[in-house]
Structure formats: structure tokens, C-alpha cells
N, C-alpha and C positions, 0 to 999 in steps of 0.2 A: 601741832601735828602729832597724830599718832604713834607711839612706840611700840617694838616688839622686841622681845628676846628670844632669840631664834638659835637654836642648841641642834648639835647633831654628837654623835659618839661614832668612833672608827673605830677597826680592828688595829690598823696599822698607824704608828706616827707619823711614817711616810705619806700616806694619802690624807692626812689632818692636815698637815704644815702644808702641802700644795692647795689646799682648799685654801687657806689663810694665806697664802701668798696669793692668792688669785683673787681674794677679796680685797688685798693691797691695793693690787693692781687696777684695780676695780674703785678703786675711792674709799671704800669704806674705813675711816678712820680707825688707828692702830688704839686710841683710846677707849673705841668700840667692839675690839674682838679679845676674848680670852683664849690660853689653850690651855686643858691641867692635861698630862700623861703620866703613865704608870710607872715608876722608876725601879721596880724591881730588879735587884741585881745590878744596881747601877749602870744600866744599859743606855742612860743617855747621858756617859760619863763626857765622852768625843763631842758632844754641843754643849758643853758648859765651858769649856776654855781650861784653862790652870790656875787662873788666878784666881785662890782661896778656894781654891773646891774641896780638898781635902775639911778643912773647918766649916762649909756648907753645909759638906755630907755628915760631917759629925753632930751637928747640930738639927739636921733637921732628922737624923734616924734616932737621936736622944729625946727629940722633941722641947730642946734649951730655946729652937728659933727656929725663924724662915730659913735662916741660911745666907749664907754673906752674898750671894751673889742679885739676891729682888731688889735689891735697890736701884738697880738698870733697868725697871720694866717702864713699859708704855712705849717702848720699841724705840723709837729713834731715829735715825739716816738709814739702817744699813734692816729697819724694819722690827715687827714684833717679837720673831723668834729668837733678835740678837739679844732678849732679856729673859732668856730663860733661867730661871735659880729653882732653886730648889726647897722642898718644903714637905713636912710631915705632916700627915691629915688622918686624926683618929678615926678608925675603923676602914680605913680605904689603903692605907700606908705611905712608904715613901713616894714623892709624886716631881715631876718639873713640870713648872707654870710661870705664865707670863699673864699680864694683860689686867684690865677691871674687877674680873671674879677673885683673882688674890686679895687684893682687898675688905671684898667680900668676907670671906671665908677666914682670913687672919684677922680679921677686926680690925682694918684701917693699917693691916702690919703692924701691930703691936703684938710683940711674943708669938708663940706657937700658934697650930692652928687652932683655937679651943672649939671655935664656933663648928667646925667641921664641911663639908662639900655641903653636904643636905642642907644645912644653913644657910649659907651663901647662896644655892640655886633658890630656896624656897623665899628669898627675902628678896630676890629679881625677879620673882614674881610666878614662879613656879610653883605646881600642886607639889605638896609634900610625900604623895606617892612616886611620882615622876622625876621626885628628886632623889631619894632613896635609889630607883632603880637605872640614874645615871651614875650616881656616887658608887653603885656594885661594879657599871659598867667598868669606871676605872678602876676599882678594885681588882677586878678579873684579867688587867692588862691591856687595857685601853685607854685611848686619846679622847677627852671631851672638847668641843670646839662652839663658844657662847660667842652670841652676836648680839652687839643692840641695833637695831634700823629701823629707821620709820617705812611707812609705809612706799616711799617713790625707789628705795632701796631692798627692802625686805624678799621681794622676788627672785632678784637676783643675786640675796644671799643663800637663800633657799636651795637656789639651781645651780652653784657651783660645789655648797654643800655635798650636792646627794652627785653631782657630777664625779665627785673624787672618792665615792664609795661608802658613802654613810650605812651605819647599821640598822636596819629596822627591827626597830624597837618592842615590838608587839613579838614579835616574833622570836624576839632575845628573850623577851622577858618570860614568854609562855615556855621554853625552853630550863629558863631557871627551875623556874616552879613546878617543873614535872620531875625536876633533881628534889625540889623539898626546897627551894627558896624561900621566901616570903618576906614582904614588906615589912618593917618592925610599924605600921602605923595601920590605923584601920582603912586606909585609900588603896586598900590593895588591887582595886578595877582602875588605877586609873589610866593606865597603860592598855586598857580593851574598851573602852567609851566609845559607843559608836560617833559618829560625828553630827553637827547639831547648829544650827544657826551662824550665819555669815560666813557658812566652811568651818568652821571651827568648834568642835569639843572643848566642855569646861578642862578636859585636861591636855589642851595645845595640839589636838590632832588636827591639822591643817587636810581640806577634801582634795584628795588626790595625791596626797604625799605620802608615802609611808615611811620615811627616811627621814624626816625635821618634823622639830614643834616649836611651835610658837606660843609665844603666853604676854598679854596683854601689860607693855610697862608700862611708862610716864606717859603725858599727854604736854608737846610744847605748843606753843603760839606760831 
């Protein structure tokens, strides 16, 4: 059966973790959902707990590690957000993540983040422009929130997504670039592609969505 990885970016943590509760709630496997957010200022000091924070946060703003506290992720009883840790990610900064994409992005969790966001997205099957200009988004102090679902699920992660306020992206991004943004790769369109067979643009623009993309993962039996 067919895969997708289906991304959104919020302003707010708030409205990212109610999307990801609501795809709990929903079935969608805690092993299928990521979240990275922006930890600037240690603003998501109150969801990381006590125990070892202090050595998390040293560690992931020195970039020695993830951070004492990923080794709880893939959620558990009490669900995904109860594994949030903490981690440093070159050119986007300090961030709290939980879920699949950590792995990603930490190289299986081994040491720091080397690989970076943009790695991680673009190795789940994302265009390397579209990943640049989600790894800004958190930079800039926002929530990323990655989904894998097959096709009988993908609908309705879409639609709880953009339910809890996703950002559109087209719209973000042409705003960058009228400040002087730009893409460090030459996919600098790829966030304006009009849309193009089976609903979907080479670079995940879904017909009728302006809020989620989608990009073609695995294929199961």
C-alpha cells in the first residue's frame, strides 16, 4: 500500500500538539507522527519534566548530544508528546522533538544533530527546496508536525492538520523572500509549483490544500 509523508508547520505549539493529539485519537500510530519545535529561550522548559533537564539543555545548546531526555521517544501510555527531549540542530538551533524524524535527523541518535532538519526531511522523501523552507520555518519559532499514512489514513491527517491552524506555506515563504530570504539550493520554486497530476505537484502541493504536502514515501504490500 501506498505511503505518504504528510508535513504541516504551525505558528503555535499549542495548535501542533492538539493536531497530534487528535491524530492519537484518530489511530494513527505514535511511531508515525513527529513533532520538532523551536526552543528558543527555553520556552518548553514546563514540558520537559526535571529529570535531567538541566544536562539536556547543556548538551544539546553545546551540541555534545541529543540530550538526556530522547531516549523516551515513540510516545508510550500517556502518548507522543510525553517524549519530548531536547536537541541542537545546526542552523535552525535549539529545538524539542519527539517521534520518527529524530532519528532521522540525529543519524539513528548517535551524537549531535550532524545531518541537520533538511537532511532528515529530504531523506523522507522531500524536495530539498521544501525542506530548507520548513527547517526556516522552525527556525523562525515554529512547530513542524510529519506524518507517515497510507493512503485509507492520509485524508484524514491532512484534515485535522490544517483543522488546528497550519501555516500556508506559499504564502510564508513569498513573504520571506521579499525580506531577502532565499533557498541555500537551486529548488528555490519549489514552494510555488503549480499543481500537476493525480492532485499533486513534484513538490507535495496536494489540489485544494494550501496548508499540507505530501511527498511520495514507501510502497507496502
Amino acid at each position: 500500500m501506498a505511503q505518504q509523508t504528510i508535513t504541516a508547520l504551525f505558528d503555535r505549539y499549542e495548535d501542533a500538539s492538539a493536531a497530534v493529539s487528535k491524530l492519537e485519537a484518530g489511530g494513527v500510530p505514535h511511531a508515525d507522527i513527529s513533532i520538532v519545535s523551536n526552543n528558543e529561550g527555553d520556552r518548553h522548559a514546563e514540558r520537559l519534566g526535571s529529570g535531567g533537564h538541566e544536562h539536556a539543555k547543556h548538551g544539546a545548546e553545546t551540541g555534545a548530544g541529543t540530550g538526556a531526555t530522547l531516549g523516551t521517544l515513540a510516545g508510550g501510555a500517556a502518548g507522543l508528546l510525553a517524549g519530548l527531549g531536547l536537541l541542537a540542530i545546526p542552523g535552525v538551533g535549539p529545538v524539542v522533538a519527539a517521534g520518527w524524524l529524530v532519528s532521522a535527523v540525529t543519524g539513528a541518535g548517535v551524537g549531535a544533530a550532524a545531518g541537520g532538519l533538511v537532511g532528515g526531511l529530504a531523506g523522507a522523501g522531500m524536495s530539498e527546496g521544501d525542506a530548507h523552507a520548513y527547517s526556516e520555518g522552525v527556525r523562525r519559532g515554529g512547530t513542524l508536525v510529519t506524518v507517515r499514512a497510507d493512503e485509507t489514513r492520509s485524508a484524514m491527517v491532512m484534515d485535522a492538520l490544517e483543522e488546528h491552524g497550519s501555516v500556508d506555506m506559499n504564502a510564508r515563504t513569498q513573504g520571506w523572500r521579499s525580506e531577502g530570504w532565499t533557498t541555500p539550493t537551486a529548488s528555490t520554486t519549489d514552494l510555488q509549483s503549480p499543481t500537476s497530476g493525480a492532485g499533486m505537484s513534484p513538490a507535495g502541493m496536494v489540489e485544494g490544500r494550501e496548508r499540507v504536502r505530501a511527498y511520495p514515501g514507501s510502497t507496502t504490500p
